[in-house]
C-alpha positions as CSV (number, residue, x, y, z in Angstrom):
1,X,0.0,0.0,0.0
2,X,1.6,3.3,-0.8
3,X,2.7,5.4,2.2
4,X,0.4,7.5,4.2
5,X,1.3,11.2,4.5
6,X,-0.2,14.1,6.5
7,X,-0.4,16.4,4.0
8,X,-2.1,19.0,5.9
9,X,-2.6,19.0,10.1
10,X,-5.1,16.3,10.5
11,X,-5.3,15.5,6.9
12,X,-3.7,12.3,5.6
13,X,-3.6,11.1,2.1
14,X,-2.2,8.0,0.6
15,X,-3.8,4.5,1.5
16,X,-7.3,4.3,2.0
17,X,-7.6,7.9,2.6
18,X,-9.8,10.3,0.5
19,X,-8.1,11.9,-2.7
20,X,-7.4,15.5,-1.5
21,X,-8.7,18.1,-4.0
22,X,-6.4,21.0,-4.9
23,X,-7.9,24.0,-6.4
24,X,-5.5,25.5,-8.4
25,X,-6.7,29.8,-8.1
26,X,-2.9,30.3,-10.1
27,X,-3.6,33.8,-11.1
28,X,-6.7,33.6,-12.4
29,X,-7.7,36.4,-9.8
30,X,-7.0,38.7,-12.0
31,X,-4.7,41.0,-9.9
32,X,-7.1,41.7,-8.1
33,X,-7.6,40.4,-4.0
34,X,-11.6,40.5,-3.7
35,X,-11.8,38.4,-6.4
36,X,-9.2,36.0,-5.1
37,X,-11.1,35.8,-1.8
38,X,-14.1,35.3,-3.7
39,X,-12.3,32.0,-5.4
40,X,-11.3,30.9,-2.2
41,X,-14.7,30.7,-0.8
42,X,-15.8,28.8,-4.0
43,X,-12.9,26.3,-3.4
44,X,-14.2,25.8,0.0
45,X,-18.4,25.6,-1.3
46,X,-17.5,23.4,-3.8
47,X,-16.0,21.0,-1.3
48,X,-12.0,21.4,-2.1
49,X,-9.7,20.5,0.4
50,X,-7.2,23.1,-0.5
51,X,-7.2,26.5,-2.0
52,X,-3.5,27.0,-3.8
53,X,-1.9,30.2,-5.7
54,X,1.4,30.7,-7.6
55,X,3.9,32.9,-5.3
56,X,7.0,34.1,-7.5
57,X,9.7,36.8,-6.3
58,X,10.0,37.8,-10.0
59,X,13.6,39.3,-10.6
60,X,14.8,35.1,-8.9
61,X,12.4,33.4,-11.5
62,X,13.1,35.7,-14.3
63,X,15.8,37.4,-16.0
64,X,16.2,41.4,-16.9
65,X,15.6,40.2,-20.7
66,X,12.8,38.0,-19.7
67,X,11.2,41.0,-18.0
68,X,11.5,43.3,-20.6
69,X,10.1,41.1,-23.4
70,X,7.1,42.4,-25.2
71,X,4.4,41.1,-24.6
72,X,1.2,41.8,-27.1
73,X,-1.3,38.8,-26.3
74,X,-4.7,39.2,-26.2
75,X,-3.9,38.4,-22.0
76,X,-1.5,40.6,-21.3
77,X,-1.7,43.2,-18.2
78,X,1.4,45.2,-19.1
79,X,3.1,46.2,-22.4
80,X,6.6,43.9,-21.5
81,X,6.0,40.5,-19.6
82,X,7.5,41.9,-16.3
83,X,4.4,44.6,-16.3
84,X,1.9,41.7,-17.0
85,X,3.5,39.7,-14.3
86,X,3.7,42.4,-11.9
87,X,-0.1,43.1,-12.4
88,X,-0.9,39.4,-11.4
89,X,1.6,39.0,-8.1
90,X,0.5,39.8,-4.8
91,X,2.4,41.0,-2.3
92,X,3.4,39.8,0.9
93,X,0.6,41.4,3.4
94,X,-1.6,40.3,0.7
95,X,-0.4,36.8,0.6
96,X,-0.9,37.2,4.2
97,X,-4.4,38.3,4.1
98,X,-5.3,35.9,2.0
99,X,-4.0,33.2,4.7
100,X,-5.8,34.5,7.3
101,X,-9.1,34.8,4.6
102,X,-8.9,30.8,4.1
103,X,-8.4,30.1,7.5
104,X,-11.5,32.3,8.2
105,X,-13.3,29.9,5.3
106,X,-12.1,27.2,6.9
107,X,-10.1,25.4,3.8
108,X,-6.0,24.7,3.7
109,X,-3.9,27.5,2.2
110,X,-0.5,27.0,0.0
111,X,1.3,27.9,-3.1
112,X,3.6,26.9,-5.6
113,X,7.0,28.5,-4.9
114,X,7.9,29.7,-8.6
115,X,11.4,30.2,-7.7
116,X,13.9,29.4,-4.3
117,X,13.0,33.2,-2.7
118,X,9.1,32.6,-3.0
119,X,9.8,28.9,-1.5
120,X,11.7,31.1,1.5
121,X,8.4,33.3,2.1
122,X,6.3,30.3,1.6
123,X,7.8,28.7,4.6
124,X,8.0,31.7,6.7
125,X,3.9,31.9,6.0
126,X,3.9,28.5,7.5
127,X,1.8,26.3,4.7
128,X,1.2,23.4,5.4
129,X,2.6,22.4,2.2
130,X,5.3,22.9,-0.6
131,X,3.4,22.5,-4.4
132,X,6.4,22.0,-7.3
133,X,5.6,23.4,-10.4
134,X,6.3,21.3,-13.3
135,X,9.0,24.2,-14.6
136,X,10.9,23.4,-11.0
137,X,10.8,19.9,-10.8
138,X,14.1,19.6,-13.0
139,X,15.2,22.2,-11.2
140,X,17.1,19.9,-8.8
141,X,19.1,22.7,-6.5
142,X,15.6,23.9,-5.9
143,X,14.6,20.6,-5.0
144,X,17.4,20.1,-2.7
145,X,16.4,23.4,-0.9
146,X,12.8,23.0,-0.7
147,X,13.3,19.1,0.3
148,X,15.3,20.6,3.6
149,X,12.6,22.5,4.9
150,X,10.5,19.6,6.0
151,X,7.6,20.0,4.9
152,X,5.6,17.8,2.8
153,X,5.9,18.3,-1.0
154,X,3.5,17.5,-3.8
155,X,5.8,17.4,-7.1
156,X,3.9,17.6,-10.6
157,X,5.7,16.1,-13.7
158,X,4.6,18.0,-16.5
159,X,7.6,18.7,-19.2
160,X,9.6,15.8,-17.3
161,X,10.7,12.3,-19.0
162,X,10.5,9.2,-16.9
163,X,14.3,9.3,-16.1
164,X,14.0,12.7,-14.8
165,X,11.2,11.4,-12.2
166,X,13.2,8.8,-11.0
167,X,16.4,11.5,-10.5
168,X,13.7,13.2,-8.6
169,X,13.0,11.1,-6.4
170,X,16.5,9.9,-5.3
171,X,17.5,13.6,-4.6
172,X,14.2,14.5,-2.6
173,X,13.6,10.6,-1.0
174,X,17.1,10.7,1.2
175,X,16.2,14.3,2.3
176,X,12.0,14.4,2.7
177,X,10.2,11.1,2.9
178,X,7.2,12.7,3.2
179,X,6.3,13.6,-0.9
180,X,4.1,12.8,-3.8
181,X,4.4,12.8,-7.7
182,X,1.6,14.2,-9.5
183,X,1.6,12.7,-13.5
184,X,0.7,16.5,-15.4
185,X,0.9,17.1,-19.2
186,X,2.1,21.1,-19.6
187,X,-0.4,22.0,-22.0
188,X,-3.5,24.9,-21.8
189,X,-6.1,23.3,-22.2
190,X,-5.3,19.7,-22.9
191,X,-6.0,17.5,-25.2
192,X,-7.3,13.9,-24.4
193,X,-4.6,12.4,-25.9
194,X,-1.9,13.9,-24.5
195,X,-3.0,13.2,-20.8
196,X,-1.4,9.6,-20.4
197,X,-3.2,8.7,-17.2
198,X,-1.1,5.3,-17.4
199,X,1.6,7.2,-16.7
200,X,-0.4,6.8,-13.1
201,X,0.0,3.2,-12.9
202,X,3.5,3.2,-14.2
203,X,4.7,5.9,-11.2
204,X,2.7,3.2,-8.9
205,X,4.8,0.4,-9.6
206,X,8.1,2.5,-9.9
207,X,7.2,4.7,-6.7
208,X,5.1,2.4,-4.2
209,X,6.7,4.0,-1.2
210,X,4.6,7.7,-2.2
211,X,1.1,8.6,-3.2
212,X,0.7,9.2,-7.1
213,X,-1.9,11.9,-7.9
214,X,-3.0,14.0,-11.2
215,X,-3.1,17.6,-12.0
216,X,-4.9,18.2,-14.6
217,X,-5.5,20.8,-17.5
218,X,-7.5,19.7,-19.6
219,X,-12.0,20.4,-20.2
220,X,-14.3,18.6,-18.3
221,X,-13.9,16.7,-15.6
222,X,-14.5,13.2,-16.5
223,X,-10.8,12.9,-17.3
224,X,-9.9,13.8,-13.5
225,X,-12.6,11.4,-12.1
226,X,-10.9,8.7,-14.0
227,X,-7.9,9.2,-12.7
228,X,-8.9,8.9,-9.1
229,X,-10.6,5.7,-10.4
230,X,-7.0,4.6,-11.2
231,X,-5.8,5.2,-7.7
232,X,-4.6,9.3,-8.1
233,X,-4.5,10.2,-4.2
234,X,-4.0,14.1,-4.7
235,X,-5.9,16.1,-7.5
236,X,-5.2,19.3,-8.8
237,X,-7.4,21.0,-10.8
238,X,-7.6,24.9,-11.9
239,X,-10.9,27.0,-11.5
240,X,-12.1,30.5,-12.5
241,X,-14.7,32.4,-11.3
242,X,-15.4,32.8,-15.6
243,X,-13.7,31.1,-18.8
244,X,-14.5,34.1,-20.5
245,X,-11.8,35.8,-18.5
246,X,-8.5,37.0,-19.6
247,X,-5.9,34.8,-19.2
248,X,-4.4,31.6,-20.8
249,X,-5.2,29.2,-17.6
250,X,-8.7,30.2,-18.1
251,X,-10.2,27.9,-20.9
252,X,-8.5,24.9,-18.9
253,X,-10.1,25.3,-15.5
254,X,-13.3,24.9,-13.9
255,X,-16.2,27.5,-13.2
256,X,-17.8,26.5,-9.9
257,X,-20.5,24.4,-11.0
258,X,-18.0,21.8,-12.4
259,X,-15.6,22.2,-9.5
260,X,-18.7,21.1,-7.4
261,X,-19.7,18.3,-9.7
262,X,-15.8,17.4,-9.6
263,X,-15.5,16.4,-6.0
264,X,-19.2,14.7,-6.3
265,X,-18.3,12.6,-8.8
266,X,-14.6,11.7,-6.9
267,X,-16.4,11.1,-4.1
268,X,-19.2,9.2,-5.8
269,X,-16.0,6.6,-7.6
270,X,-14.3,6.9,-3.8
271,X,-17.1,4.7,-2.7
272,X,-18.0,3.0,-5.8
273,X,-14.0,1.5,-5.8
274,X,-15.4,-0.4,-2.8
275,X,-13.7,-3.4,-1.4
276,X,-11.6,-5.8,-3.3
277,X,-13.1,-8.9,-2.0
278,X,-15.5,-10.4,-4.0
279,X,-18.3,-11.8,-2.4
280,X,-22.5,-12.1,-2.0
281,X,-22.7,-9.1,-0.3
282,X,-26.1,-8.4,2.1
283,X,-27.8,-6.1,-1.0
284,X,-27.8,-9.2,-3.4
285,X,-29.8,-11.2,-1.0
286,X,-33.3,-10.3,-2.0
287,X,-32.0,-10.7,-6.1
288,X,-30.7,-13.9,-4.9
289,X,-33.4,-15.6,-3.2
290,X,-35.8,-14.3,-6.1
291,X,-33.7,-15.1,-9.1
292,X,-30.8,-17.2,-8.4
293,X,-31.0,-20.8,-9.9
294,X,-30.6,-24.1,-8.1
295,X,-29.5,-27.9,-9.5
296,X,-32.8,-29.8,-10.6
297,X,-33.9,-32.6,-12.0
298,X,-34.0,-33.3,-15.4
299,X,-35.1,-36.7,-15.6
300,X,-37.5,-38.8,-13.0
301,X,-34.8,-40.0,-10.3
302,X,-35.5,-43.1,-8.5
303,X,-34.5,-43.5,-5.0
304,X,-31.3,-45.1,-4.5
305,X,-29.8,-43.8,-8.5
306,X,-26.3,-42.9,-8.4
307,X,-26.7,-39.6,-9.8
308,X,-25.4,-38.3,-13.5
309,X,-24.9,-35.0,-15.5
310,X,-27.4,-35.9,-17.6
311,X,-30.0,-36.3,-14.9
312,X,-29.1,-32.6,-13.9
313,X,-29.9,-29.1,-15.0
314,X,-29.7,-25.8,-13.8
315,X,-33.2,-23.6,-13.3
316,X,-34.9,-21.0,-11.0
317,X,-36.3,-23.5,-8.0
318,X,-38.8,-23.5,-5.8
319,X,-37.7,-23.6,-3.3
320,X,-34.0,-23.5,-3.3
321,X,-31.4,-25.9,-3.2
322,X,-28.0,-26.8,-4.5
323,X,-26.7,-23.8,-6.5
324,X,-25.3,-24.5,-10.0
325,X,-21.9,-24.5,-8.9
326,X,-22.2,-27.6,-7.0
327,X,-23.7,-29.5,-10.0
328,X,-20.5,-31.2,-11.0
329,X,-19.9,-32.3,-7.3
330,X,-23.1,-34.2,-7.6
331,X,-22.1,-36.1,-9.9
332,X,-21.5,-39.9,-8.1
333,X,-23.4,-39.2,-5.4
334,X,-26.6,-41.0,-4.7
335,X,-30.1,-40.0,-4.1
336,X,-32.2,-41.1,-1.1
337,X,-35.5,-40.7,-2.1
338,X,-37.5,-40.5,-5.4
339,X,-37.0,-37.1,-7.5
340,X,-39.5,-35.7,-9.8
341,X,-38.5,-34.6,-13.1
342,X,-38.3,-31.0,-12.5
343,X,-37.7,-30.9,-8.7
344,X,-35.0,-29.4,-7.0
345,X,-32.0,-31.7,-5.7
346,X,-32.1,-31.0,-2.1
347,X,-29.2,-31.5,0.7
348,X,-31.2,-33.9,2.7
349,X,-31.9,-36.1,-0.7
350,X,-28.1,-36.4,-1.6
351,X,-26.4,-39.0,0.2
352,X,-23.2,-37.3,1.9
353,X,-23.5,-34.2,0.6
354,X,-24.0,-31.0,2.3
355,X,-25.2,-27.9,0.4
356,X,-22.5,-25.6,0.3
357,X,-24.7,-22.4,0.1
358,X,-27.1,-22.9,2.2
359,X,-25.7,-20.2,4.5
360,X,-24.4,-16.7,3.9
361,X,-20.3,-16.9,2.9
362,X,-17.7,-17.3,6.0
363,X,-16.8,-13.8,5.2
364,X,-20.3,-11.8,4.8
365,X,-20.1,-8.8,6.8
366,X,-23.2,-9.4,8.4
367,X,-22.5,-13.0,9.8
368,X,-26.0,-14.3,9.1
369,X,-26.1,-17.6,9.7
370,X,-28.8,-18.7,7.0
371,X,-29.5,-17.6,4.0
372,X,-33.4,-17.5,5.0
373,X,-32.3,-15.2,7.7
374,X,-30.4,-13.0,5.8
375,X,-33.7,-12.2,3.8
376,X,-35.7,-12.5,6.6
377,X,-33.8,-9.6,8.1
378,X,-33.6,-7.9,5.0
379,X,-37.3,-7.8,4.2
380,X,-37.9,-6.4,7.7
381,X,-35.3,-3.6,6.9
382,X,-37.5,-3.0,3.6
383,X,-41.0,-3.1,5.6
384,X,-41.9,-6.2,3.2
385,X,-44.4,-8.5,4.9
């Protein structure tokens, strides 16, 4: 079973634990801190577990030419990227207000530290937890740095080639047990395609010591729901308050009414994934005891016949008896009395031979010890007389 982390205080993932949703606010905010708080909120209704922004200290993540680039898209907030990025980065009062906003909401607060300085404030802000871009995760002083500072990481693995992952996780494994990989395709919005949710398996087998999760960018959501169907543990997803928006992230995240539907649906396939034991379970009784078939006759027995295949067939009884998988065990075995073509083989007309079914399994989580009981009970549940 892949280890068990505490993410957040109290809040475990790995195992059998639930998937913990990120919401990925980025900078789709806009700039602008009411509308940030607004997102959070949303994160929170919607039923995220964690509310997560982009913190960069821009002159350590960019260079001076970098900064002065034009920059003419359609989203740009400035006329050289450094203007556009300076519109979307809050400071650090603002950073903490918004803290103290989500702790107010009641939903976990972190960022992704865009460069080593922002990783620095992001530690002195106490989050709970470090988030690794995908354009840091080769970054492997960074790594080394952030790995140090204890706290649990989530790592996404956009851009990255399978070797690089396993490089990863030998430089932050020795230094930081407590991590995750997160399988990520870099592109805005994503295509189907390019997703590659085996990828999720793969990191499983190569990586059983850490949760695997997903972060996601593409439309929809039915591509994130199967990925916590394949076992993703953390999921990251963006949202927007509008698509319309300016902004690239935009057409790839969710407005709130898919973020809500999101976590419905992952919790909906949480439960769904169930137990691995197959068994009758307690909700098949009444199907069972209705329509399951039992060994009869197929022929006129006569007492004392050493029983056949060809005597034998398989049909809904009335009333029950041996179930078809005991029909080949009955061959050699001798009746005791006279049976009617059409009649079901009972256990006390078999000579030596007990009916294997006649009783919930071993392992039923209800312990019932009959199968008539087991409907018994469950028709007094349903108010059937």
């Amino acid at each position: 079973m892949p280890l068990e982390l505490e993410l957040c205080p109290g809040r475990w993932v790995g195992g059998q634990h639930p998937c913990f949703i990120i919401a990925e606010i980025g900078q789709n905010h806009q700039g602008d801190l009411d509308v940030a708080k607004r997102m959070i909120r949303t994160a929170k209704e919607c039923g995220a577990d964690c509310a997560k922004f982009q913190k960069s200290e821009l002159e350590y993540k960019f260079n001076r030419k970098a900064l002065a680039r034009p920059y003419t898209s359609k989203h740009s907030w400035g006329q050289t990227y450094g203007e556009h990025k300076r519109h979307l980065e809050f400071s650090h009062d603002q950073y903490k207000e918004l803290q103290s906003y989500a702790q107010e909401v009641g939903i976990f607060f972190t960022a992704s530290g865009m460069d080593e300085m922002a990783v620095e404030f992001l530690h002195q802000l106490n989050v709970p937890f470090f988030k690794v871009g995908s354009g840091d995760t080769n970054n492997f002083p960074y790594l080394e740095k952030t790995a140090k500072k204890g706290r649990p990481m989530v790592i996404s693995s956009g851009m990255q080639s399978m070797d690089t992952m396993k490089q990863v996780y030998q430089i932050v494994k020795p230094l930081n047990p407590n991590f995750c990989f997160l399988q990520c395709t870099s592109a805005y919005p994503l295509q189907p395609e390019d997703v590659n949710l085996r990828v999720i398996s793969e990191y499983q087998k190569l990586f059983p010591d850490i949760p695997i999760g997903y972060s996601g960018h593409e439309t929809g959501i039915a591509i994130s729901v199967a990925a916590v169907a394949l076992g993703a543990k953390v999921l990251e997803r963006h949202i927007t308050l509008d698509k319309t928006w300016k902004g690239s992230d935009h057409s790839a995240s969710l407005e709130p009414g898919e973020l809500a539907e999101l976590v419905r649906s992952v919790r909906l396939v949480e439960r769904a994934l169930g137990s691995p034991t197959k068994q009758l379970l307690p909700c098949e009784m009444a199907c069972n005891e209705k329509l399951g078939k039992s060994v009869v006759a197929k022929v006129k027995i006569p007492e004392g016949t050493i029983l056949t295949l060809d005597m034998l067939t398989v049909k809904v009884g009335e009333p029950k008896g041996y179930p078809p998988e005991d029909i080949f065990s009955l061959v050699g075995k001798k009746v005791l009395v006279t049976v009617e073509e059409d009649d079901t083989i009972l256990e006390e007309s078999v000579e030596n031979h007990g009916k294997k079914t006649s009783s919930c399994p071993p392992h039923c989580p209800h312990a019932l010890p009959t199968l008539a009981l087991c409907v018994q009970l469950l028709s007094r549940r349903e108010g059937i007389k």
